[in-house]
VOGU-3710 file (C-alpha; in Angstrom, 3 decimals, decimal comma):
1> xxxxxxxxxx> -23,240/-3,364/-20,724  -22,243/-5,119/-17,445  -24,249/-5,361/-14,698  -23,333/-3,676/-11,912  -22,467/-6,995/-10,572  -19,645/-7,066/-7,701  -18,554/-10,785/-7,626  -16,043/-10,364/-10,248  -12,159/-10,604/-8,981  -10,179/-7,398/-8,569
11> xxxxxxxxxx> -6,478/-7,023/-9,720  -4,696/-4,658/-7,624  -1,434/-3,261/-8,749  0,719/-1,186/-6,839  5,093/0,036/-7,095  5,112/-0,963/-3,354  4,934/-3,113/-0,595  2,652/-1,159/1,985  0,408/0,529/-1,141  -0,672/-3,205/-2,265
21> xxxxxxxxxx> -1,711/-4,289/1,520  -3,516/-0,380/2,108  -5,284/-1,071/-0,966  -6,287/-5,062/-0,813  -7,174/-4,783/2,822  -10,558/-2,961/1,216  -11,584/-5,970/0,445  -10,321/-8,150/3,727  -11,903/-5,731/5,812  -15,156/-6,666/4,729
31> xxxxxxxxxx> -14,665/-10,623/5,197  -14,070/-10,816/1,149  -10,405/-13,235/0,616  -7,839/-10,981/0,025  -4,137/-11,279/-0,448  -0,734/-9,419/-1,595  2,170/-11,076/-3,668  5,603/-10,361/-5,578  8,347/-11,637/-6,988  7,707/-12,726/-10,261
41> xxxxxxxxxx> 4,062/-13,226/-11,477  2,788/-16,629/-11,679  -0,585/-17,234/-13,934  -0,743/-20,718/-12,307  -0,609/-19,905/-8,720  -3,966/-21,067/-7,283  -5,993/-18,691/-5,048  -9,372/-18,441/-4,024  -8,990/-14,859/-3,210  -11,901/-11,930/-4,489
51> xxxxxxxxxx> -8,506/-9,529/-4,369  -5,167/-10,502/-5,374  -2,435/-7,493/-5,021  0,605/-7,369/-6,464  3,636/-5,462/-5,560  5,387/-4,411/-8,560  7,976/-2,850/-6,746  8,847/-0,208/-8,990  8,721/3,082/-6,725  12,782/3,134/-6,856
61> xxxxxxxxxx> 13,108/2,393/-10,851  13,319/5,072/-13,877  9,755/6,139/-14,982  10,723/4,008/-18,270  11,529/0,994/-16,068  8,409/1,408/-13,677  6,313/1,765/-16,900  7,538/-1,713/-18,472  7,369/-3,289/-15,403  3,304/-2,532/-14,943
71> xxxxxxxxxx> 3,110/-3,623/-18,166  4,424/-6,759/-17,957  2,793/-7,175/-14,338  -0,705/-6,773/-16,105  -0,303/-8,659/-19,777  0,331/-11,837/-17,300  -1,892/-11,581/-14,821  -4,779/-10,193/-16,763  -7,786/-12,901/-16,939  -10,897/-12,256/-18,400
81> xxxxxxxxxx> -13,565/-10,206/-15,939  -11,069/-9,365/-13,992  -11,409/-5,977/-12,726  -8,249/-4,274/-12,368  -7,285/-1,416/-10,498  -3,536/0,570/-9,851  -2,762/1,792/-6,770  -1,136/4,917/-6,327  0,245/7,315/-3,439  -1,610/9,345/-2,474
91> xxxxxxxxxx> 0,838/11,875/-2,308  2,087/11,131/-5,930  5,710/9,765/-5,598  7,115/7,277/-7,874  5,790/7,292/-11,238  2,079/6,937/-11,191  1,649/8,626/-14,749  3,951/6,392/-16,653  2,407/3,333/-14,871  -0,993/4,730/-15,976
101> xxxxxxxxxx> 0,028/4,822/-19,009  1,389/1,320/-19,590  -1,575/-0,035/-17,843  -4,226/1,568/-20,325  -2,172/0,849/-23,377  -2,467/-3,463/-22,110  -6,082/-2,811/-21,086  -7,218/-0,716/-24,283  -6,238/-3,492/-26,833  -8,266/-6,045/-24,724
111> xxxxxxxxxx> -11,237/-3,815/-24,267  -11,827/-1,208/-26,278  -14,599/0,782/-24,437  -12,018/1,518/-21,932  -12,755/4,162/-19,484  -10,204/5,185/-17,484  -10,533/7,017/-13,931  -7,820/8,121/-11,771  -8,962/9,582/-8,053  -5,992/9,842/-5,454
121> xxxxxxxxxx> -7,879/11,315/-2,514  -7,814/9,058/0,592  -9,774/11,509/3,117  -9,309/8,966/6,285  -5,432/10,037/5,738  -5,982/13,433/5,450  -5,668/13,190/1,503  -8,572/15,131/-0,519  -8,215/16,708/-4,183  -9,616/19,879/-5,488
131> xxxxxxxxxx> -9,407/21,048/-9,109  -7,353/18,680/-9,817  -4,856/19,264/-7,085  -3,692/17,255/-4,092  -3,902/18,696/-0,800  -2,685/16,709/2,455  -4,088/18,132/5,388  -5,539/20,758/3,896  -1,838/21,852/2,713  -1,208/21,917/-0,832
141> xxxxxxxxxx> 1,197/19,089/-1,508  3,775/20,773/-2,952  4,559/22,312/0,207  4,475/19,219/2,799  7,510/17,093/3,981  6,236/14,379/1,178  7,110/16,301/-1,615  10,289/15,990/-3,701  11,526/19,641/-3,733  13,588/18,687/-6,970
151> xxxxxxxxxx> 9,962/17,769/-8,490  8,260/21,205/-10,427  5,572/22,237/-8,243  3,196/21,444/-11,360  2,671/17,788/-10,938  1,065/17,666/-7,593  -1,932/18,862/-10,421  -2,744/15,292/-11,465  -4,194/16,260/-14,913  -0,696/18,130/-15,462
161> xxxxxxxxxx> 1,397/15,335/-14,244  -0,582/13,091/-16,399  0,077/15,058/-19,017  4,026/14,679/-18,051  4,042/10,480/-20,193  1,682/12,183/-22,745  -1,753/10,928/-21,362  -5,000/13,807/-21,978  -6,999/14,446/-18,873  -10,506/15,409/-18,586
171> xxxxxxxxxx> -11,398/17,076/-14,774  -14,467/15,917/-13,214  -14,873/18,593/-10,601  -16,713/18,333/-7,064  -19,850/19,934/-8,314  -20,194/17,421/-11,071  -19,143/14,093/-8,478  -21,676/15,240/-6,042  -24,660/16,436/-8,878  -27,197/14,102/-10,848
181> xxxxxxxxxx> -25,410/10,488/-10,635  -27,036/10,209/-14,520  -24,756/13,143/-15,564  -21,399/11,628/-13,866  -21,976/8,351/-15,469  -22,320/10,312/-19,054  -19,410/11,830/-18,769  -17,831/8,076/-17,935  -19,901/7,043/-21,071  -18,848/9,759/-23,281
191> xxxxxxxxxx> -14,584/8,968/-22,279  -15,071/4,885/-23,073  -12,951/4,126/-26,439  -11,254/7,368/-26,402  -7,948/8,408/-25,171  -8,919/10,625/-22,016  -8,577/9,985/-18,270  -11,208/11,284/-16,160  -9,842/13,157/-13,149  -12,236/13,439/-10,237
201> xxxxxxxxxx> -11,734/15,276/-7,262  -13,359/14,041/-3,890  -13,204/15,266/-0,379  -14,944/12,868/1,601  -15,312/9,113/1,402  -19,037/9,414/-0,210  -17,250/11,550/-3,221  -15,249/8,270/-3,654  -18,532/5,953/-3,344  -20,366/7,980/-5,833
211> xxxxxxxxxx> -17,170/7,948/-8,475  -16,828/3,974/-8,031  -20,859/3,423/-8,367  -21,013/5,304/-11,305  -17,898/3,574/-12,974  -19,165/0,347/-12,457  -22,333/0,935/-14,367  -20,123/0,108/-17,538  -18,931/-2,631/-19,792  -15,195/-1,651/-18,731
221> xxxxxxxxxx> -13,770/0,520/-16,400  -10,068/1,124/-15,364  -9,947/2,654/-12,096  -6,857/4,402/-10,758  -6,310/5,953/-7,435  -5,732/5,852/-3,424  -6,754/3,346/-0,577  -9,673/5,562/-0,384  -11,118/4,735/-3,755  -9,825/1,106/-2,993
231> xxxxxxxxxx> -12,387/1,108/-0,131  -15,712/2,549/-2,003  -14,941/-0,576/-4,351  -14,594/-3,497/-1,969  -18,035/-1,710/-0,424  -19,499/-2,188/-3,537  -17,635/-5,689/-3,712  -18,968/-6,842/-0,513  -23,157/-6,266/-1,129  -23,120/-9,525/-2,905
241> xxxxxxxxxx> -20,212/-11,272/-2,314  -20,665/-15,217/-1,670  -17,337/-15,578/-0,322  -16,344/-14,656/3,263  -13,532/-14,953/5,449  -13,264/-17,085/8,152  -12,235/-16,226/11,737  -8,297/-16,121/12,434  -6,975/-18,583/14,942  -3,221/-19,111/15,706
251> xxxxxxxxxx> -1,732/-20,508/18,726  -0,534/-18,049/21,688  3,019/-17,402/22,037  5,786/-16,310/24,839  8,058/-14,815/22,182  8,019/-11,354/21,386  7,465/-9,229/18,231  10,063/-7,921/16,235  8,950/-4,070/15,225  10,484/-2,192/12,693
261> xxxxxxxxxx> 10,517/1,449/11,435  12,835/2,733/7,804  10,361/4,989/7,006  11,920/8,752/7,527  8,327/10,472/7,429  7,602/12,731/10,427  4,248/10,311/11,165  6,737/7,159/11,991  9,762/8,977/13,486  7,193/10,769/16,013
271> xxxxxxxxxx> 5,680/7,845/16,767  8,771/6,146/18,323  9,033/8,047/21,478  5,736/6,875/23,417  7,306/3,427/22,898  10,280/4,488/25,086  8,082/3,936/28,343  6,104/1,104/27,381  6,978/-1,994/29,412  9,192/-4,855/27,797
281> xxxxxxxxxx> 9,871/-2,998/24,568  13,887/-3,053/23,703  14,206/-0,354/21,991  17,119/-0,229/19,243  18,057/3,147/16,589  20,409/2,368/14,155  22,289/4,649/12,178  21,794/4,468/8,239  25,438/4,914/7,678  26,717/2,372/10,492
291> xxxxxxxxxx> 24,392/-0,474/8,901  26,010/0,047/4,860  29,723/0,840/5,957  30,435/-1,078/9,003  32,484/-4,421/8,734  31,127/-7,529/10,429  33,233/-7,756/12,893  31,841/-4,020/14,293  28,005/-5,132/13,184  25,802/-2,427/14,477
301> xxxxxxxxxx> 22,761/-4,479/15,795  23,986/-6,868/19,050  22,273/-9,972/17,370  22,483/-12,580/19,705  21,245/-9,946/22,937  18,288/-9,036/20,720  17,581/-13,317/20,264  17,307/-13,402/23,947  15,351/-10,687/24,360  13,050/-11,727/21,921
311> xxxxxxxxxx> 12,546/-15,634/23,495  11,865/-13,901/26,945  9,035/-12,429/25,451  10,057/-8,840/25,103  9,174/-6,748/21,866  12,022/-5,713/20,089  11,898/-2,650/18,481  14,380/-1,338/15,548  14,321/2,063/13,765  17,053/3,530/10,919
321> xxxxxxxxxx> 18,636/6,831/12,106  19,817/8,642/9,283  22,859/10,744/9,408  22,885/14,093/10,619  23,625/14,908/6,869  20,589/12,905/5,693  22,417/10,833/3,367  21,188/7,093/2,604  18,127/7,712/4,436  15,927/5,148/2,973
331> xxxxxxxxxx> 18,140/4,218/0,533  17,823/0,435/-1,223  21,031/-0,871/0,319  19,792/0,549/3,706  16,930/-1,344/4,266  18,571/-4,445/2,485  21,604/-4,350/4,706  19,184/-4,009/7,650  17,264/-7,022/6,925  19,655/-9,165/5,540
341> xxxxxxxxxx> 21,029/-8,944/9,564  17,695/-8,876/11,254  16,109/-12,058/9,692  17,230/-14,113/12,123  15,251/-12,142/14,815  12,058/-12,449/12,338  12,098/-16,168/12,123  12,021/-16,425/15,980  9,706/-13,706/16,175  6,002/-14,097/17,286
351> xxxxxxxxxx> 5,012/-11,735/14,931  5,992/-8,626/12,792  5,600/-5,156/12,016  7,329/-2,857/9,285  7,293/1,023/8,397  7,819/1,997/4,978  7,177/-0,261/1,868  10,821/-0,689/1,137  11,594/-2,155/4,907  8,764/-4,518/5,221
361> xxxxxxxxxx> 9,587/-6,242/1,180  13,384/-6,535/1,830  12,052/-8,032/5,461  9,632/-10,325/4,443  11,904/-11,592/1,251  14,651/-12,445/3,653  12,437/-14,605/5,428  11,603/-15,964/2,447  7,960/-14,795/2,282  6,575/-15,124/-0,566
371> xxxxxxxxxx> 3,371/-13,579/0,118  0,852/-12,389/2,804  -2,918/-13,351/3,856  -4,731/-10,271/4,617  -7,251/-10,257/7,485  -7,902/-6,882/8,933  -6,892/-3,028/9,015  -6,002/-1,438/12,051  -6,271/2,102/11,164  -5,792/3,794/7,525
381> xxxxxxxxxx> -2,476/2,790/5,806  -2,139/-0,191/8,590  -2,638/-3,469/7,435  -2,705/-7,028/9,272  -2,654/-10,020/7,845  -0,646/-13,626/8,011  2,633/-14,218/5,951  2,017/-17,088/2,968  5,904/-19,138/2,597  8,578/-20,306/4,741
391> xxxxxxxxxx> 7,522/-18,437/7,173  3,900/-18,052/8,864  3,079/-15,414/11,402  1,315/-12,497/12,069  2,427/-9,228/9,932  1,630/-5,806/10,016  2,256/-3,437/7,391  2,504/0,498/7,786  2,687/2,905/5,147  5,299/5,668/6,337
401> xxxxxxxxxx> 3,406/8,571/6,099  0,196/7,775/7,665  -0,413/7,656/11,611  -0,146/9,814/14,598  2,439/9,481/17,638  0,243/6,561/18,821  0,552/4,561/16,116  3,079/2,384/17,196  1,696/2,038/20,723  -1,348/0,701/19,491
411> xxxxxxxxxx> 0,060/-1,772/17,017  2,435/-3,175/19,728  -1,239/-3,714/21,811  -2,894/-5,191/18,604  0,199/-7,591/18,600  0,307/-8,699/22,330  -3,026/-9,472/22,133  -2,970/-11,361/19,098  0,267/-13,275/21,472  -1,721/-13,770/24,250
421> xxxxx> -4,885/-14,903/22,890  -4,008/-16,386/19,304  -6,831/-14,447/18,231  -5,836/-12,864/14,996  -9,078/-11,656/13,436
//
């Protein structure tokens, strides 16, 4: 049996851009070397990091697609004690059972006292689960603004959406998380080498510490779930850790930041407006259909206006309107189109800041990023870190659906600060 040992390297997994930072910034928060990647996986590419995430970028593919692509993800990145563990919303969209699925199936032929765990609450968002279901808020999912109304109602009930890519569940209810830690880590015993994920529901961030401290007690645990669970890890990760993080120094800049928001959640539209008073913020909405159907020579976004703004050190901020119809909101060739027009306003920018996993990957790959250095988390689904490629400057990463109406008011702060003072972290 392993010890419960916590210097071993994590493998994070996610199927997007914002989930792998939310997730890997665990471990960067607590001054352990931390970064997120994509593209293709490379075995060879050195890095001294404790947690290395990877965005598989499969939240837009077919279940079947998202499924072979996790697969192939983990059969080439997997390394011996490696710890691995898959990301997944916390409100369930994209295909989190089918890339459960392919994941166990790589890890069970490696290590066959496999015990899976899957817990999706993330409480600091709001995110808890009871009897196996997923509440945000304390509404049931099914009935919030993040849930696919085409979906049945059933699979916000993780053991029945589990079920959905033919995977048995076992529910490990509150009673059990918070009772006698010697029975929860039985019941972990008693699932290792068979073909049953344990659910466990958790309402609070110690319901997550107890489920990762009692997974960890054996030889080889899969763990499955939320930022939250991502965070009772790295705590566990960073009691022993030799490795920290140094401070974050960059040089101060005139130029402003180049801010912007695809996500369509209520969290990031609502907090656009308290930017509309802030000094030296340009403020730019853009409508979804304008930036996929307009010709060049009628190009929505005044480029070269935005450039100048930008060198004269004012924060330029750019959102996607969708239609009044809806249609194309946060659709691929959306946030594509958008970025492949904005880049140039990133590469002059002093720093950046994307909503919405989909905007801040197309962003970052037109820049030619091929990476990012994580160094801090400014709030719950907000991540900070330094861009790894062509391009090096301060990035910040939002998930969509997490945040208030001051969310983007105290980002823009985070980044003048980090402008005036170089300070990073």
């Amino acid at each position: 049996m392993d010890s419960p040992s916590r210097d071993r390297r994590w493998l994070i997994i996610a199927d997007d851009l914002t989930g792998a930072a939310d997730s890997a910034i665990a471990f960067a928060r607590r001054r352990l070397p931390a970064r997120v990647t994509w593209g293709e996986p490379r075995i060879d590419e050195p890095s001294d990091a404790v947690a290395v995430a990877f965005d598989a970028d499969s939240r837009q593919q077919s279940g079947v697609s998202a499924a072979r692509r996790h697969r192939d993800i983990l059969q080439r990145l997997l390394a011996p004690e490696t710890r691995v563990f898959k990301k997944i919303d916390s409100t369930l969209r994209g295909h989190p059972a089918e890339e459960i699925g392919a994941m166990i199936d790589v890890l069970a032929a490696r290590r066959p006292r496999l015990c899976s765990i899957v817990a999706s609450a993330f409480p600091a968002g709001g995110r808890i689960t009871r009897g196996g279901r997923v509440f945000v808020h304390g509404i049931p999912l099914e009935h919030t603004e993040f849930w696919d109304a085409a979906r049945p109602a059933d699979q916000a009930d993780l053991p029945a959406l589990l079920e959905t890519a033919g995977l048995h569940a076992r529910l490990i209810p509150l009673d059990v998380v918070r009772g006698a830690p010697a029975r929860l880590r039985a019941l972990f015993d008693d699932a290792r080498g068979e073909a049953v994920i344990c659910v466990c529901d958790a309402e609070v961030e110690a319901d997550l510490d107890r489920i990762a401290v009692a997974g960890l007690e054996g030889d080889s645990t899969f763990f499955a779930g939320s930022a939250g669970l991502a965070h009772s890890l790295a705590r566990l990760a960073s009691l022993d850790a030799d490795r920290r993080l140094d401070p974050v120094v960059g040089v101060p800049s005139r130029r402003g930041a180049l801010l912007v928001v695809g996500s369509q959640a209520g969290p990031s539209r609502a907090a656009l407006a308290p930017l509309e008073s802030f000094a030296d913020v340009r403020r730019l909405s853009v409508n979804a259909r304008s930036l996929v159907h307009s010709p060049e020579s009628d190009d929505p976004i005044p480029l070269a206006e935005l450039e100048r703004a930008i060198a004269d050190g004012v924060d330029v901020l750019i959102d996607v309107a969708p239609p009044d119809d809806g249609a194309l909101a946060g659709a691929p060739r959306v946030v594509e189109a958008l970025a492949r027009r904005i880049a140039p306003l990133a590469a002059n920018a002093s720093a950046l800041m994307a909503t919405g996993g989909d905007t801040a990957a197309a962003l970052l790959a037109q820049c030619r990023v091929r990476g990012i250095r994580l160094v801090d988390e400014l709030e719950p689904g907000t991540s900070l870190g330094l861009t790894l490629g062509a391009l090096t400057v301060p990035v910040i990463t939002k998930s969509g659906g997490f945040g208030d109406a001051g969310s983007l008011r105290r980002i823009l702060e985070r980044l003048r600060f980090i402008r005036q003072t170089g300070t990073v972290a």
